[in-house]
N, C-alpha and C positions, 0 to 999 in steps of 0.2 A: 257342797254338791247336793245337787235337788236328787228326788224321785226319779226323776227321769234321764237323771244321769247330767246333767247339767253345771256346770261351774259358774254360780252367779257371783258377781262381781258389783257392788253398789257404786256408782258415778259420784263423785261429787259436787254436791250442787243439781242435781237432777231428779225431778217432781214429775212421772213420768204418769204415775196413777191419777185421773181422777174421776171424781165420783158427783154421780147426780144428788142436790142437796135441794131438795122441795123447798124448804125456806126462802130461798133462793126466785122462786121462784114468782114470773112478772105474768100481771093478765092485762092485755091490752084491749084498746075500745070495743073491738070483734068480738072477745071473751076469749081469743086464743089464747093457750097458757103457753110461755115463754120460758124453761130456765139455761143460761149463757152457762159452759163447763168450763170453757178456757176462753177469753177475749179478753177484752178489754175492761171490764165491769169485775170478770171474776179473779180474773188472775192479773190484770195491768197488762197481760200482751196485745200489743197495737197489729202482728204481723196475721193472727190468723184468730179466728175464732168457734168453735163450736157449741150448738145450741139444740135443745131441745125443743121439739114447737109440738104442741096438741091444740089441732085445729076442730072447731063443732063443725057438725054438720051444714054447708051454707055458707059458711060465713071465714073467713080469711083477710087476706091483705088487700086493700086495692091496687091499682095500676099506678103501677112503678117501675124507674130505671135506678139499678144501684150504679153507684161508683165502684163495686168491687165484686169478686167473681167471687161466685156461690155455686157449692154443689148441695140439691138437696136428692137426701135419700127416705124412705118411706118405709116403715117399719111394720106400722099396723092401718087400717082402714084404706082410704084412697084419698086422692087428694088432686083436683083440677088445675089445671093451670093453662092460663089463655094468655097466649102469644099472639104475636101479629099472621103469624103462616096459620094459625088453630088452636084448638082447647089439644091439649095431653091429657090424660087421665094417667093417673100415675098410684099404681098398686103396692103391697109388700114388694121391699126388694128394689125396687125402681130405681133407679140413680139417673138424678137429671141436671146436667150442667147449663146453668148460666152466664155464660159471659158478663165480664162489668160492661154495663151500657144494655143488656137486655132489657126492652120491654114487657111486663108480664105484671100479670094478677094471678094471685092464689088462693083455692078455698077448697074447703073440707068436704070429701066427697060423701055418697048418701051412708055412713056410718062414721062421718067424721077421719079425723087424722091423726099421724101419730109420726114424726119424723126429724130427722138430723140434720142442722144445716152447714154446712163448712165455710167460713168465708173467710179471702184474704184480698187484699189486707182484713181485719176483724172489724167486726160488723160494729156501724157507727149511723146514731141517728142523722148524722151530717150530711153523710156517703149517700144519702138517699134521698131522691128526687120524688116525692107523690104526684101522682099527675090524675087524680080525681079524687 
């Protein structure tokens, strides 16, 4: 029994924790820092993935359609993102869904970026379309 009055109970077979490992971690041509907590790279699961992304100021992903629907969410600085209807400006807190099949560029708003990306199926350099 916890603290808080709780009966926990361990699963077995169940990895439930995990933890951001720098090591881990990928900088891409932009210089955005990259580290994957659960996908496919870090843990072999192919169904969903999560990521850390720190984007500079300026500078992000080009224009792209994924194969797979991504939700990103915004932690610290802002972060742009230009769709075909407009640019979002996307603050702490934000949560922004993409559809697989959306078109969209991202980049790091005027204090850069800091944010979570969810994707399922788990994010694959395959699943992705560059389109400049």
């Amino acid at each position: 029994m916890t603290a808080s009055g709780w009966i926990v109970r361990p699963l077995m077979g169940v990895r439930m924790l995990r933890r951001l490992d720098p090591e881990r971690e990928l900088v891409t041509f932009d210089g955005s820092r990259i580290v994957e907590v659960l996908g496919r790279v870090a843990t072999d699961n192919a169904a969903m993935s999560v990521a850390r992304i720190v984007m500079p100021v300026g500078r992000g992903q080009p224009l792209r359609r994924n194969r797979f629907h991504e939700v990103l969410i915004v932690v610290e600085g802002s972060c742009e993102v230009a769709l075909p209807t407009g640019t979002l400006v996307l603050r702490p807190n934000d949560v922004l869904e993409l559809p697989a099949l959306t078109l969209y560029a991202e980049c790091g708003g005027a204090n850069g970026s800091v944010a979570w990306a969810i994707c399922t199926p788990a994010f694959s350099r395959d699943l992705v379309e560059f389109l400049a």
